[in-house]
VEXMI-587142 format. One record per residue: residue number from 1; x, y, z of N, C-alpha, C in turn. Coordinates in steps of 0.001 Angstrom, whole numbers. Layout:
N
NUM	X	Y	Z	X	Y	Z	X	Y	Z
...
% end
This chain:
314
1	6845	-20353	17516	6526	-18982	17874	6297	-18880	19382
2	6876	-17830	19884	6797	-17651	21419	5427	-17409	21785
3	4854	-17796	22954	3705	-17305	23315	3463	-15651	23798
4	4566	-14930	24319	4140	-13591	24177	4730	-12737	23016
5	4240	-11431	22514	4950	-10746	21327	5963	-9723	22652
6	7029	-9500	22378	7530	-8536	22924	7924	-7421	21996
7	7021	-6283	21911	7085	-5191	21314	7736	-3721	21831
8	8896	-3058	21720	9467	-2206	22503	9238	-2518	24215
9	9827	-3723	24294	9966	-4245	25769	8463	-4309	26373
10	7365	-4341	25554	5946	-4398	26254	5578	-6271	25817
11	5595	-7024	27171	4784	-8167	26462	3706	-8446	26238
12	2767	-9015	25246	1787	-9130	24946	1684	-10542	24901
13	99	-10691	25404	-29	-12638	25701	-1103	-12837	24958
14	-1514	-13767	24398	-2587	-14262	23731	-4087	-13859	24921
15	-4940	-13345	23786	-5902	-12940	24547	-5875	-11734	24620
16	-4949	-10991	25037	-4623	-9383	24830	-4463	-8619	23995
17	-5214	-7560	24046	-5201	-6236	22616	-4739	-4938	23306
18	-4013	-4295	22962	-2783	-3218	23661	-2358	-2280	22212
19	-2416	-1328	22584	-1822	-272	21755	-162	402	21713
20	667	-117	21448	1919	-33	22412	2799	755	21128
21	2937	1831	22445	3509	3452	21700	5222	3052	21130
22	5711	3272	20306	6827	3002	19856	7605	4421	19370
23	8849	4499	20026	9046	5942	20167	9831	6253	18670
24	10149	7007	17589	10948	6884	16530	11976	8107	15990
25	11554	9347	17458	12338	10190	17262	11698	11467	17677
26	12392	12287	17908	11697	14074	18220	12028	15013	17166
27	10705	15700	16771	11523	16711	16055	12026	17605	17037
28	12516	18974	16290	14071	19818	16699	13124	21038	17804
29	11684	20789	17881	11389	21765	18985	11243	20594	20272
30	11409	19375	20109	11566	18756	21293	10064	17774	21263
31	9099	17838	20327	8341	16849	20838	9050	15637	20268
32	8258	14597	20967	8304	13302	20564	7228	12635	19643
33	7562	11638	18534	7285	10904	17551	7034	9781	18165
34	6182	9098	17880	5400	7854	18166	5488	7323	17297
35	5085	5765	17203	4586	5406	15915	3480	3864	17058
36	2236	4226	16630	1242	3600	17380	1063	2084	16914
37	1217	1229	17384	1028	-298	17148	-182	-797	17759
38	-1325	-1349	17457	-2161	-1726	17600	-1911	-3501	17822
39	-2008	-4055	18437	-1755	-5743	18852	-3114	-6079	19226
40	-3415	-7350	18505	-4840	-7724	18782	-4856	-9175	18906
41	-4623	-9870	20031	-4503	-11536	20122	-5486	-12463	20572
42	-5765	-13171	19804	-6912	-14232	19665	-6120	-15247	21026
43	-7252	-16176	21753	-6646	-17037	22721	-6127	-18352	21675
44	-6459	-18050	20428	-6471	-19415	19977	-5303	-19525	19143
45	-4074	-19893	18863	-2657	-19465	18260	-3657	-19640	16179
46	-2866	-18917	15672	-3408	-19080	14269	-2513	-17847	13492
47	-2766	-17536	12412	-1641	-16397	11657	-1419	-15085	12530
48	-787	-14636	12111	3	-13578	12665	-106	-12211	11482
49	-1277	-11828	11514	-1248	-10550	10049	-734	-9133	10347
50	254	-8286	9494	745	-7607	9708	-276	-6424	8948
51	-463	-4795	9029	-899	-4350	8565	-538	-2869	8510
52	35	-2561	7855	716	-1168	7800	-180	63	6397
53	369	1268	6742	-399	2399	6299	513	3693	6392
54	373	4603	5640	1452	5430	5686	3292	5312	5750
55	3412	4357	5079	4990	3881	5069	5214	5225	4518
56	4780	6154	3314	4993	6964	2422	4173	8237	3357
57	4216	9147	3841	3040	10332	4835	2131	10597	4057
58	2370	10791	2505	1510	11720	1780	109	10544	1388
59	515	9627	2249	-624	8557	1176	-1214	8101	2277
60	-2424	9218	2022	-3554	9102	3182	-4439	7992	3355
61	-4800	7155	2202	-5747	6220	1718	-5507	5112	2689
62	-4376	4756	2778	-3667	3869	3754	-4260	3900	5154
63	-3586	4804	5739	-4493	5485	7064	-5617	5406	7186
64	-6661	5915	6024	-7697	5734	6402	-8126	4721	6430
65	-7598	3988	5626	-7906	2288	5587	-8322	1581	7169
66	-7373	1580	7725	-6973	968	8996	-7572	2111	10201
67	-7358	3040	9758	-8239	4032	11017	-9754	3495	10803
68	-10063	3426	9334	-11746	2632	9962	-12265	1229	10471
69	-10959	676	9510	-11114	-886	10276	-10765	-672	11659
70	-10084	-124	12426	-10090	141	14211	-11443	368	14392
71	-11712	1694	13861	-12861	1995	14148	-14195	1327	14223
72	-14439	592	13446	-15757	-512	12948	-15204	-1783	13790
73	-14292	-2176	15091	-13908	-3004	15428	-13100	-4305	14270
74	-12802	-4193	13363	-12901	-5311	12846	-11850	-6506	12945
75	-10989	-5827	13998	-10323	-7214	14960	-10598	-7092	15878
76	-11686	-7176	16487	-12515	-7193	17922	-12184	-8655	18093
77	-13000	-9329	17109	-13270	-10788	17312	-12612	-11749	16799
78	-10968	-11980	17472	-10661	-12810	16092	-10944	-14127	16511
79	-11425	-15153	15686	-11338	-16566	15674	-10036	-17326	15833
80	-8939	-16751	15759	-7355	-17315	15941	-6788	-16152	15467
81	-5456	-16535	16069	-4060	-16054	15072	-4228	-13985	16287
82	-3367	-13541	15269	-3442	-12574	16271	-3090	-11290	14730
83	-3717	-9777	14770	-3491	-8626	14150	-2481	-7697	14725
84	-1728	-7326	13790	-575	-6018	14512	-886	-5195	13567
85	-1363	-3963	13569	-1856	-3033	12916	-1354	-1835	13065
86	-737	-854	12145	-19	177	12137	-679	1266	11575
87	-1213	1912	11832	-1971	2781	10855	-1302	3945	9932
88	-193	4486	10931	919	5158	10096	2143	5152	11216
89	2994	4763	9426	4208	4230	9989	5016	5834	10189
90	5112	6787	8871	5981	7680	8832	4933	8729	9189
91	5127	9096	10674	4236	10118	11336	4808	11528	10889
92	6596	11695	10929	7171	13039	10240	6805	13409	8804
93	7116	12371	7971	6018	12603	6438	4438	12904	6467
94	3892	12357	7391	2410	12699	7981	2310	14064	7683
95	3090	15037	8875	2628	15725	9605	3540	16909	8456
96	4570	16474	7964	5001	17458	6774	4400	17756	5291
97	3296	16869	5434	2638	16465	3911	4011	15769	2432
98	4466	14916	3083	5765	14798	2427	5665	13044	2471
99	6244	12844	1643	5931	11220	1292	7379	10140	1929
100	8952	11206	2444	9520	10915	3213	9702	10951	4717
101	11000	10704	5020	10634	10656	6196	12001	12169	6276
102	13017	12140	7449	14153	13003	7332	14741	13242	6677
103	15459	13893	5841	16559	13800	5435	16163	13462	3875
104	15113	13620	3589	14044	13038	1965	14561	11766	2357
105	14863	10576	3237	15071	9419	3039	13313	8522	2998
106	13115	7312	2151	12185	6931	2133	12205	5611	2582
107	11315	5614	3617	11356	4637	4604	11216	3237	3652
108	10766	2887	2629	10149	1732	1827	11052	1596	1139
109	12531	2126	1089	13854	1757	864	14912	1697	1803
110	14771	1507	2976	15580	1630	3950	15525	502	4999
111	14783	-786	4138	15158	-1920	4767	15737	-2996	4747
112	16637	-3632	5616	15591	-4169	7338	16702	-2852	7852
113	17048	-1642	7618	17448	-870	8102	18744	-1136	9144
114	18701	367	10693	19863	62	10916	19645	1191	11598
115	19942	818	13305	19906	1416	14525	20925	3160	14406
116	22033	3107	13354	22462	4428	13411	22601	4863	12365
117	21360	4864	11696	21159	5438	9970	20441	6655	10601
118	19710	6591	9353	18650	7963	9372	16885	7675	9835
119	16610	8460	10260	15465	8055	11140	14496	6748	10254
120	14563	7397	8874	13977	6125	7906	14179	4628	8328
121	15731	4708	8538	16524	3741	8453	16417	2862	9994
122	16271	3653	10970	15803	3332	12162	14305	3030	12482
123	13276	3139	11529	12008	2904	12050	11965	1784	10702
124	12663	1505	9835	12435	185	9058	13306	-812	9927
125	14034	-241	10751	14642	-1923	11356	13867	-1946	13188
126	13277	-1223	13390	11956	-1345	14528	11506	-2204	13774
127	10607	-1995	12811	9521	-3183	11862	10154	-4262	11888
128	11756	-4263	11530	12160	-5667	10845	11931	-6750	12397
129	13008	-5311	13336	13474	-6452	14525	12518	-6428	15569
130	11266	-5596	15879	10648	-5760	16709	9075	-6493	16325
131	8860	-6613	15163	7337	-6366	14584	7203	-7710	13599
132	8290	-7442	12494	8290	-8259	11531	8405	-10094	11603
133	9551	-9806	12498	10057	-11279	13013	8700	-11896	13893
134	7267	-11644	14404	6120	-12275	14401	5153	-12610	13600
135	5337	-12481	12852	4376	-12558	11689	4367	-13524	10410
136	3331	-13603	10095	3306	-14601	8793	2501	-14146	7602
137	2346	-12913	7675	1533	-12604	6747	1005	-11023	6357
138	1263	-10194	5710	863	-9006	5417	591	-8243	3878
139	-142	-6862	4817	-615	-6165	3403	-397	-4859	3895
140	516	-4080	2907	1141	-2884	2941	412	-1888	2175
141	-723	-926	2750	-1641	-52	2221	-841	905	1544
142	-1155	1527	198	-152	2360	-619	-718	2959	-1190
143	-962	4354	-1714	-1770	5533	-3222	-319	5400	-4235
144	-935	5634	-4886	64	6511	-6330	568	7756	-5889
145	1836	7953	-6187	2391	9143	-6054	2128	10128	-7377
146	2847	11499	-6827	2551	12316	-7792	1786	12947	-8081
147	368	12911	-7936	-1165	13097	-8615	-1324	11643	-8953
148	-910	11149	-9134	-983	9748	-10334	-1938	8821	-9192
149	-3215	8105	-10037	-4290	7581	-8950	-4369	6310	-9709
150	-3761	5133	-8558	-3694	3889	-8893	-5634	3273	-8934
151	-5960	2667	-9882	-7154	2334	-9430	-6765	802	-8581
152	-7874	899	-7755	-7539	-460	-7141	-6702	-1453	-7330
153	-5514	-1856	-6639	-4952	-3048	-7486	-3980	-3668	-6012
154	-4177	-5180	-6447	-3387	-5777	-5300	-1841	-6190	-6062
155	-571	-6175	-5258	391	-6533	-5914	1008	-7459	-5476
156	1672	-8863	-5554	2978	-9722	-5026	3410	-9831	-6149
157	4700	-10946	-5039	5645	-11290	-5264	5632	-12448	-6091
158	6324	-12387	-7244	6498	-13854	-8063	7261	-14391	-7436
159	7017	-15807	-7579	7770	-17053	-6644	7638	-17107	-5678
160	6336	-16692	-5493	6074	-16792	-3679	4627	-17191	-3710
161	4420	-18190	-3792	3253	-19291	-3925	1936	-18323	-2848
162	2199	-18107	-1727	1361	-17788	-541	835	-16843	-687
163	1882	-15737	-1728	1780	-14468	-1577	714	-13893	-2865
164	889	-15438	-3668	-695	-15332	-4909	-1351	-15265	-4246
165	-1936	-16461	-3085	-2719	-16480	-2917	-3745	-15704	-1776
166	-2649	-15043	-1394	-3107	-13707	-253	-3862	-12883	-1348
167	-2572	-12947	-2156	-3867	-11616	-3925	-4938	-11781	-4380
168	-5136	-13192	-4530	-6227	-13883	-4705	-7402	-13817	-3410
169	-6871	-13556	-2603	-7992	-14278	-1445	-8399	-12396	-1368
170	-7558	-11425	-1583	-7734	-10328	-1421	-9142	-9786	-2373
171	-8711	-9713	-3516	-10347	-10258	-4535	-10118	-8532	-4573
172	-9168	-7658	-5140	-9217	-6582	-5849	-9463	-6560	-7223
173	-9990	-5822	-7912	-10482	-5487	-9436	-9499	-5961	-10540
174	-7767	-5589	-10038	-6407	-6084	-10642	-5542	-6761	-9597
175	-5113	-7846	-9798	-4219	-8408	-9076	-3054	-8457	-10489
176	-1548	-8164	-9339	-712	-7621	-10542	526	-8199	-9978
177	1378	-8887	-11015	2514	-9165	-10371	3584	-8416	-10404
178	4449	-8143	-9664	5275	-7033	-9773	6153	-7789	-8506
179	7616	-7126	-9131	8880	-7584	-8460	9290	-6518	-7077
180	9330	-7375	-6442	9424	-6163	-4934	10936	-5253	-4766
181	10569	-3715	-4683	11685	-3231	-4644	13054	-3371	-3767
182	14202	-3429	-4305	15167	-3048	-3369	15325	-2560	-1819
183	15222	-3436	-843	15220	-2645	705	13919	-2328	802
184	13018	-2646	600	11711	-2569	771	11508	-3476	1955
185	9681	-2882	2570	9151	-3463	3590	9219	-5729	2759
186	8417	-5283	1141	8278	-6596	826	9214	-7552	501
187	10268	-6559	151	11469	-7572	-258	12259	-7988	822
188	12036	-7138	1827	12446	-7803	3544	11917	-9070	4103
189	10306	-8733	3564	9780	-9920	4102	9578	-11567	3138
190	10270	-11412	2250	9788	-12251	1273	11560	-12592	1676
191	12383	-12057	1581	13910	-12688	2128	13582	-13452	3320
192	12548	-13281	4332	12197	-13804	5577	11387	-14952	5367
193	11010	-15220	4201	9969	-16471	3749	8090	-15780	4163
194	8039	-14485	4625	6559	-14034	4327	6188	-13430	3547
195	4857	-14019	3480	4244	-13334	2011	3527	-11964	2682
196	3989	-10926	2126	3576	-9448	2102	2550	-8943	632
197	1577	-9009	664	585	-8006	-915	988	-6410	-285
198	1074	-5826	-1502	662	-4411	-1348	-494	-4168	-2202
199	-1587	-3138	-1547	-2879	-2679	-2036	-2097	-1427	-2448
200	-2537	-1170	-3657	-2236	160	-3981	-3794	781	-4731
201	-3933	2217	-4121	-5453	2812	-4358	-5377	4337	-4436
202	-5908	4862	-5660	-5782	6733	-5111	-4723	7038	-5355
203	-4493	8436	-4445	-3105	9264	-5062	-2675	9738	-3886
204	-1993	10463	-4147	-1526	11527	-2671	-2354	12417	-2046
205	-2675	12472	-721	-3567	13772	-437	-4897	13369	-186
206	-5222	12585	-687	-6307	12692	-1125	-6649	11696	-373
207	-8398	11358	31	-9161	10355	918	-10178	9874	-98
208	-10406	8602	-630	-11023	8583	-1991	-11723	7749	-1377
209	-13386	7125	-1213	-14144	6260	-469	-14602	4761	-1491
210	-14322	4617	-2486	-13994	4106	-3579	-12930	3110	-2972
211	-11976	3762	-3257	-10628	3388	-2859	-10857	1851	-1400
212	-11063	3344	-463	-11300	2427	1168	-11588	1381	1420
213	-13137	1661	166	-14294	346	478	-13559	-500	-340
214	-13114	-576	-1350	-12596	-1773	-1753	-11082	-2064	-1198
215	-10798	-1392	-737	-9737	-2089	366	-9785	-2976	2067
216	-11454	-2297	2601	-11348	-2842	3661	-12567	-3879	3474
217	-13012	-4039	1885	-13648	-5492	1655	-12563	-6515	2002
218	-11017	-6114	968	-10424	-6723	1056	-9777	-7905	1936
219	-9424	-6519	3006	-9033	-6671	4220	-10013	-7781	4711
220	-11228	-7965	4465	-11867	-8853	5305	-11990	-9835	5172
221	-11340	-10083	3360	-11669	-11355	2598	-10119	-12100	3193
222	-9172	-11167	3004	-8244	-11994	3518	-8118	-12424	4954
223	-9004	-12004	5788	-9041	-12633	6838	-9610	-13793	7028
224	-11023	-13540	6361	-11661	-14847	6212	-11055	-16156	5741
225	-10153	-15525	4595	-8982	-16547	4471	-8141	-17355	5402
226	-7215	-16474	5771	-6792	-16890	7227	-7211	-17615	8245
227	-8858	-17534	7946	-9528	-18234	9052	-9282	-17523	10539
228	-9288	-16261	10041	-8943	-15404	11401	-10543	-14640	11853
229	-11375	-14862	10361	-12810	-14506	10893	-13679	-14788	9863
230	-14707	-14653	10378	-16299	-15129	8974	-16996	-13958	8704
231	-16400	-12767	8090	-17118	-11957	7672	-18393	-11887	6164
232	-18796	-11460	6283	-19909	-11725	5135	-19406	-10752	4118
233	-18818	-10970	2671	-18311	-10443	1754	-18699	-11054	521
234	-18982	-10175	-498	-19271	-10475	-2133	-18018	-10540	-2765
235	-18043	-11495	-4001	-16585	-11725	-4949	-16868	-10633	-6109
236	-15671	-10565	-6744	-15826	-9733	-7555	-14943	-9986	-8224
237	-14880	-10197	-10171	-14199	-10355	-11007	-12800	-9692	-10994
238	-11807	-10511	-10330	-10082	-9981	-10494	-9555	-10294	-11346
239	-8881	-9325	-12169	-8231	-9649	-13368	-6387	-9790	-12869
240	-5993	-10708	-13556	-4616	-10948	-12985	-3896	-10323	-14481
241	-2859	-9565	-13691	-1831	-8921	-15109	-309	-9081	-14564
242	111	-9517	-15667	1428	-9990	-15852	2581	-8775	-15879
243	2028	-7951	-16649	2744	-6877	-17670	2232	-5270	-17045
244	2676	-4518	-17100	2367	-3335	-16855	3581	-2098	-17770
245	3012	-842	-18103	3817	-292	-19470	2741	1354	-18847
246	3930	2150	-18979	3617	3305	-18683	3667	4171	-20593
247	2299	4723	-20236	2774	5241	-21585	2758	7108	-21447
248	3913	7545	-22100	4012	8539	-21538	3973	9534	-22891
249	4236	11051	-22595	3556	12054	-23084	4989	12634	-24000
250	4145	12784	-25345	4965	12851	-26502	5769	14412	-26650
251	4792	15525	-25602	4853	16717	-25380	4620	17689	-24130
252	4895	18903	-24125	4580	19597	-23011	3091	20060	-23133
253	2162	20514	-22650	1161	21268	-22536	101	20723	-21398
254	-1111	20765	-21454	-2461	20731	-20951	-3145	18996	-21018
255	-3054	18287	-20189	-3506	17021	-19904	-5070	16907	-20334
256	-5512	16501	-20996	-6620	15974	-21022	-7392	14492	-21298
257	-7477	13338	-19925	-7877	12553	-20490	-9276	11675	-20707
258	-9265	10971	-21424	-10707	10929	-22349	-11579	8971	-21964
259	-10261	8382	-20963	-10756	7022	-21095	-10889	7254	-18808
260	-12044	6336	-18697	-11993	6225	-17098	-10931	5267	-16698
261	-10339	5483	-15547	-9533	4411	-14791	-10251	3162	-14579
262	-9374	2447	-15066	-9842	911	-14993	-10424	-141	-15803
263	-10740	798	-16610	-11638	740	-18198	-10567	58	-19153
264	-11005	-585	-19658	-10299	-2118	-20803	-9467	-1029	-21664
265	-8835	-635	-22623	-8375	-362	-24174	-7921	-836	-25127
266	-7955	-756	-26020	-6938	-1584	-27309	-5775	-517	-27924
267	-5003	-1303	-28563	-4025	-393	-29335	-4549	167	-30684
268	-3938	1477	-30077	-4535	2684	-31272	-6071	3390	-30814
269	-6240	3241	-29621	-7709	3755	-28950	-7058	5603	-28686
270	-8333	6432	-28898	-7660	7388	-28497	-8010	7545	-26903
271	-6720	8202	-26033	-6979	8203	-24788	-7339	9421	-23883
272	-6407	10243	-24650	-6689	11608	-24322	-6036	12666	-25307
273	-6004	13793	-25040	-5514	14944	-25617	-4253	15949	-24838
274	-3044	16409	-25820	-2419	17662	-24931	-2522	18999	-26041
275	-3341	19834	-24483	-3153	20819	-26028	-2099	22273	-25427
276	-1200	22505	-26324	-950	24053	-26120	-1162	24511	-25292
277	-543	26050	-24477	-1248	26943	-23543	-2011	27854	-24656
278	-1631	28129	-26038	-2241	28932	-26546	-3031	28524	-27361
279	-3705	27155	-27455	-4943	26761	-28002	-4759	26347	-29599
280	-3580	26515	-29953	-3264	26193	-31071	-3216	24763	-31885
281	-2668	24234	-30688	-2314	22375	-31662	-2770	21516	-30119
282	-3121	20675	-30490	-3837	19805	-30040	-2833	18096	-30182
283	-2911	17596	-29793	-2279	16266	-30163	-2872	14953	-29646
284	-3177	14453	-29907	-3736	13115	-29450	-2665	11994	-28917
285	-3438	11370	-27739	-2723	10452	-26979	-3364	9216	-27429
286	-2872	8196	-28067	-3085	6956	-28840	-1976	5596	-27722
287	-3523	5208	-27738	-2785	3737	-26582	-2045	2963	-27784
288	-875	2243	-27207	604	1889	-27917	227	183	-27581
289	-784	-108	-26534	-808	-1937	-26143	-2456	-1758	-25750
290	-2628	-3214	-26000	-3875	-3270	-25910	-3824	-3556	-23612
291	-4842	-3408	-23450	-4987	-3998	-21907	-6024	-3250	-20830
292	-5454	-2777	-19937	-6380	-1710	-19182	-6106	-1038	-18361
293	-6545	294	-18004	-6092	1213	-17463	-6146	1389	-16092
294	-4736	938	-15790	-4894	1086	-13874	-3980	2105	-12933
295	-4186	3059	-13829	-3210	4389	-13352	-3449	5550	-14395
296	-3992	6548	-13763	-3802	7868	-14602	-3344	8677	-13872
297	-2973	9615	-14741	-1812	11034	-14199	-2574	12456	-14241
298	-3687	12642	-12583	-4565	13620	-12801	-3879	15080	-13054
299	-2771	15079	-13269	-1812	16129	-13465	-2292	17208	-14436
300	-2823	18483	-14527	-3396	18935	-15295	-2442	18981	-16172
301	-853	19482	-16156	-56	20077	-16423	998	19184	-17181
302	1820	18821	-17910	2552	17472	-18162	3383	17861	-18744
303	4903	17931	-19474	5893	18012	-20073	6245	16471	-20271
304	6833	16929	-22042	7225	15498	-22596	8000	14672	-21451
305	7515	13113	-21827	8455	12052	-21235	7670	11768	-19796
306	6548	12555	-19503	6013	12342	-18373	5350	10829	-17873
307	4614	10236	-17487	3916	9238	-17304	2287	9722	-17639
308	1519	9043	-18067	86	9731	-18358	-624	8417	-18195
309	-756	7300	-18437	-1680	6111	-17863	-489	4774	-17901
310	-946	3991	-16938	-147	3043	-16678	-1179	1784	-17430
311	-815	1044	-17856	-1428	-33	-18722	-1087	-1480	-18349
312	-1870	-1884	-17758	-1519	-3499	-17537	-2380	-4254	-18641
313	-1676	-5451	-18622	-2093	-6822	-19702	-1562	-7795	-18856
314	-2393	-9140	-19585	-2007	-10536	-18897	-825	-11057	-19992
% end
């Protein structure tokens, strides 16, 4: 690894923390788009952690994640290795309340991208070719789309030994294995030999403090890991799930559900109710697998075939 990072032609040397503006496009009245990089380098060489937020605009949880860890210093001091911290990647989805970027393209499929695509496509190959290629290690902050509110849960990559144990060292409520999508930030980096977790917490829109705190425990445990710092943090029982099964809605009407996020179930538990607009029939939502609930669909509203709780098992 080179001793300086060169980030949009800015070098950065060990020892140095720099905020270095990365330009990704103007909208059509002429301002300019940023996308803010935070670089934080220890004198002492050690991992290289990547940390991104808002890949998706509408998924605020992310952002806030990393806007408070700036805030509370918490790479002030690193013991080695060096932080690149993004707080939001898709500033046009930001600022549109929209979970893409131009063109509805979604940046978390548009990688390692490509200098004359679509702006998506151009700010996933910034990451790949300016950002990515330093690093050894990351966690990609994420909500549930839709309404749909992931409860806490860390995710990798199977067959990627490092990338357990980033999940593990992360110490969320569910650690979950799941196969990284197509052109994704993780499946970019796991083709690159780094292990990338995604935290997924919350929903769209929304700033949930729940959520945060157990993400920027996280954040601290995996540093401590790293040996990038000695923060003082409590463990907490992670359940690892293999399996995950959406169970979805037999009908149209009125959402009502009856079990909390995160909460154990068995098969044949009742979970919730849909009833009618006109109060007539009622129907019960009956869990189909036993396991536990790490996704509900605060959707008041639902038509058959919808998604209504996501269910993981080991």
């Amino acid at each position: 690894m080179t001793d300086f990072f060169n980030i949009n032609g800015e070098l950065i040397a060990p020892g140095q923390r720099t905020v270095v503006r990365v330009p990704i496009g103007h909208l059509p009245v002429g301002t300019r788009l940023d996308m803010d990089v935070h670089v934080f380098r220890s004198h002492k060489p050690g991992p290289v952690l990547l940390l991104t937020g808002g890949i998706h605009g509408d998924e605020i949880n992310g952002i806030e994640i990393l806007r408070r860890a700036l805030k509370n210093g918490l790479f002030d001091e690193l013991r080695c290795g060096s932080v690149i911290a993004i707080p939001l990647v898709n500033v046009f989805g930001f600022i549109s309340f929209t979970r893409d970027s131009t063109d509805g393209k979604d940046i978390n499929r548009s990688f390692p991208g490509s200098s004359t695509g679509s702006m998506a496509s151009q700010i996933a190959r910034k990451l790949t070719r300016q950002i990515l290629k330093y690093c050894t290690a990351g966690i990609d902050f994420h909500s549930g789309s839709q309404s749909r509110f992931n409860y806490p849960q860390i995710r990798y990559t199977e067959r990627h030994a490092s990338a357990f144990e980033l999940a593990n060292a992360f110490n969320a409520p569910f650690v979950v294995k799941k196969t990284p999508l197509l052109n994704s930030l993780r499946k970019t980096a796991f083709d690159m030999g780094i292990p990338i977790v995604v935290f997924e917490g919350g929903e769209t829109l929304r700033v949930d403090d729940f959520v945060v705190e157990s993400a920027f425990d996280g954040l601290k445990k995996v540093m401590n890991h790293l040996g990038m710092a000695d923060f003082p943090v409590s463990t907490l029982q992670s359940r690892v799930l293999h399996k995950m099964s959406w169970l979805r809605s037999g009908c149209s009407g009125l959402f009502y559900p009856e079990v909390d996020n995160g909460s154990p179930v068995v098969k044949g538990q009742l979970l919730g109710w849909i009833h009618d607009m006109m109060g007539n029939v009622s129907k019960p939502v009956i869990s189909k697998s036993s396991g536990y609930i790490i996704c509900v669909n605060n959707r008041p509203v639902v038509y058959s075939g919808d998604p209504l709780f996501n269910i993981g098992s080991a």
